[in-house]
N, C-alpha and C positions, 0 to 999 in steps of 0.2 A: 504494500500500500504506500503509496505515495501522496505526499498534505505539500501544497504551496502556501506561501504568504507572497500578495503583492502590494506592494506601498507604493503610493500617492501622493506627491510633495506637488503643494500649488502654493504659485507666490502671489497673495493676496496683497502685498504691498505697494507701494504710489512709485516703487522705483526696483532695479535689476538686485536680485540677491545674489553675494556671491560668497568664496570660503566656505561652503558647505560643507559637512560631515554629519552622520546620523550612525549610532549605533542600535542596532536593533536586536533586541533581548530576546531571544526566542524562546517559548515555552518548555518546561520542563521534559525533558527527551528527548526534543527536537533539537538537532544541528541543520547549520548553511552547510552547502557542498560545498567544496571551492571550485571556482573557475562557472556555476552554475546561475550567474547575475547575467539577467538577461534586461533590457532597456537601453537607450542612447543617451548618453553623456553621465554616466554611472560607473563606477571600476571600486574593485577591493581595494580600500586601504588598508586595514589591518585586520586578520582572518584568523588570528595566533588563537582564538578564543571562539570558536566555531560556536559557541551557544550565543554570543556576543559580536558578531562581525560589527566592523567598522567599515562605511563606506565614504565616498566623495562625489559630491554631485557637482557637476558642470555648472556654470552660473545659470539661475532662471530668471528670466525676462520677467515684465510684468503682466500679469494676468497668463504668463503661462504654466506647466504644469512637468512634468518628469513621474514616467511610471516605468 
């Protein structure tokens, strides 16, 4: 059996975000694969902690969004 999680960054702000980094705490038993980030302008930043990946998001425009 295989479970996905997909996240959804939208930049609600009056102007372009950038320096992004999101750590995403995955629930109890669940690990990221690595190399398995799939979206555009998204990559591993640090994976040392697979229940805990660290990513990097490309700057988001305003009113735009990254999934």
């Amino acid at each position: 059996m295989s479970s996905f999680i997909e996240i959804d960054l939208r930049n609600t702000t009056t102007s372009t975000v950038s320096g992004i980094e999101t750590r995403v705490v995955l629930p109890t038993g669940m690990t990221y694969v690595a190399g398995s980030l799939a979206g555009v302008g998204i990559t591993e930043k640090n994976i040392t902690n697979l229940a805990q990946p660290i990513f990097e998001v490309a700057d988001i425009s305003i009113a735009q969004s990254k999934a």
